[in-house]
C-alpha positions in Angstrom: 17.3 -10.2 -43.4 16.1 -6.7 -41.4 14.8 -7.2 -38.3 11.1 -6.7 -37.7 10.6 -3.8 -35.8 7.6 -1.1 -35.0 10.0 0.9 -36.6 10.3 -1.2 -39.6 6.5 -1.7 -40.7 8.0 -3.4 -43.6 9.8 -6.2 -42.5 7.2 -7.0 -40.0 4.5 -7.8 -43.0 7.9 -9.7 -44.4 8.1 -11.7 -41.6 4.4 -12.9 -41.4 4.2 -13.7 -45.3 7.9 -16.0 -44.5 5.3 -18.7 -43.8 3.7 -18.9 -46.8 7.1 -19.4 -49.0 7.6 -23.2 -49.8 11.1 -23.4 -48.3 10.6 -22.0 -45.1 7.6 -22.9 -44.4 6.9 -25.6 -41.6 4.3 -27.8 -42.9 1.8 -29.9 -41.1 0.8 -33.6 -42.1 -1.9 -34.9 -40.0 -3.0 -38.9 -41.0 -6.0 -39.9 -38.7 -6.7 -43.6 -39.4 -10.8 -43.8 -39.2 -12.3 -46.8 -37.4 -12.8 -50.3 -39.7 -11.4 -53.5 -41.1 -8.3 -53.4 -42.4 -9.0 -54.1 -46.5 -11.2 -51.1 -46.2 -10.2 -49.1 -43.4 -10.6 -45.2 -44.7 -7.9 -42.2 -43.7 -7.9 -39.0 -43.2 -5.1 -36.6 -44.4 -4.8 -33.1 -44.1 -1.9 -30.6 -45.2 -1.6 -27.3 -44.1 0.3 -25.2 -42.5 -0.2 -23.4 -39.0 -3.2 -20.7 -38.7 -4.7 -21.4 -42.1 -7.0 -23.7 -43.1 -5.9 -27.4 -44.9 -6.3 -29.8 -47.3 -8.6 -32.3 -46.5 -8.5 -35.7 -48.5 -10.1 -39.5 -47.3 -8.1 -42.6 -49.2 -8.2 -45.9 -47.5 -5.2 -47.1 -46.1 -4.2 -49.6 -48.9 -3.4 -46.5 -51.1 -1.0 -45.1 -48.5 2.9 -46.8 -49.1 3.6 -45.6 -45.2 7.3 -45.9 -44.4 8.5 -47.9 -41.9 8.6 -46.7 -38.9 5.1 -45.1 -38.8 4.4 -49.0 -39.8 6.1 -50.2 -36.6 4.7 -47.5 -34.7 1.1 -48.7 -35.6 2.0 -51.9 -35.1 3.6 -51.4 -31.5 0.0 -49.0 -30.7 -1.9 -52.4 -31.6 -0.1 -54.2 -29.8 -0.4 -52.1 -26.5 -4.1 -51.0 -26.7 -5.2 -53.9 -24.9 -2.9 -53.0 -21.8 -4.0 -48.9 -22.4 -7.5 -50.1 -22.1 -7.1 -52.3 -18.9 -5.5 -49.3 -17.3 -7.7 -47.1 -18.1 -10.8 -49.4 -17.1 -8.9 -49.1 -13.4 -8.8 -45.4 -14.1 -11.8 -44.6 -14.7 -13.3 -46.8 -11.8 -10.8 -45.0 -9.1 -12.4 -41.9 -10.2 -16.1 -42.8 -9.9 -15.2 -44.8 -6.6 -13.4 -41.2 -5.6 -16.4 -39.6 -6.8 -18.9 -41.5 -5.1 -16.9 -41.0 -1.4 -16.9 -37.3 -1.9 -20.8 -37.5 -2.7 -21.0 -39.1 0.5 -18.4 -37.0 2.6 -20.8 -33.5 1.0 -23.6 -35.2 2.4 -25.3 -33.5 5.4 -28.4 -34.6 7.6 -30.0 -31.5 8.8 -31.4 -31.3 11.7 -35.3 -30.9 11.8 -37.1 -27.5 11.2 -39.3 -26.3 14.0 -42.3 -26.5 12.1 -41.6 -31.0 12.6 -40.9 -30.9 16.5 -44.0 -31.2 18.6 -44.8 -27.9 20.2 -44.7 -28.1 23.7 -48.5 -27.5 24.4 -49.3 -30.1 22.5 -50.0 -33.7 24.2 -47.2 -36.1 23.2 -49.4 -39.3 22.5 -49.3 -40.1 18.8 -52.3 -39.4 16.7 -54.1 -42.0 14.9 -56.6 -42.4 12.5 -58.9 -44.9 13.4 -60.7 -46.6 10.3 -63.0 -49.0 12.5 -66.5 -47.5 14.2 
């Protein structure tokens, strides 16, 4: 194969239409299992390959004959969700807790403007209103 080069306009176009040939293409299988029971529980599948868009296609999950170990992988993610979701409960409430001290720590009490002080000519007994005649 000739190297692509700036030199070489060719091979360079050669190189970026490699992707698009069957055999050395890399291909990209995506399965996203959608929320749902299990008789009817929907996926999504999508083939492509990198920088161009896929195919796009929703089966439910009893169609799908998936091999083994993607089976035992599910399986093993069911099985350790519960755990994930505990962790991530303590997670989550280490952050707010961390959120609420720096909200705290930010806080500032300013000192009172001038305009609030009492001005010094001004008598210091408190003022009143007086509702009775």
């Amino acid at each position: 194969m000739i190297e692509p080069s700036p030199s070489n306009p060719k091979a360079a176009i050669d190189a970026q239409l490699e992707r698009y040939t069957w055999e050395k293409a890399t291909l990209i299988i995506h399965l996203q299992l959608l929320p749902g029971e299990n008789d009817d529980q929907k996926v999504a599948i999508s083939v492509g390959i990198r920088g161009e868009p896929p195919l796009v296609q929703t089966v439910e999950l009893s169609q799908l004959n998936l091999p083994a170990p993607i089976q035992q992988m599910l399986e093993r993610l069911k099985a350790e969700l519960p755990e994930r979701q505990k962790q991530k409960a303590v997670e989550l409430e280490r952050q707010r807790v961390d959120a609420l001290r720096q909200n705290y720590k930010r806080r500032q009490v300013s000192p009172p403007s001038p305009s609030s002080e009492p001005s010094s000519s001004s008598s210091h007994r408190p003022q009143q209103l007086s509702l009775l005649p």
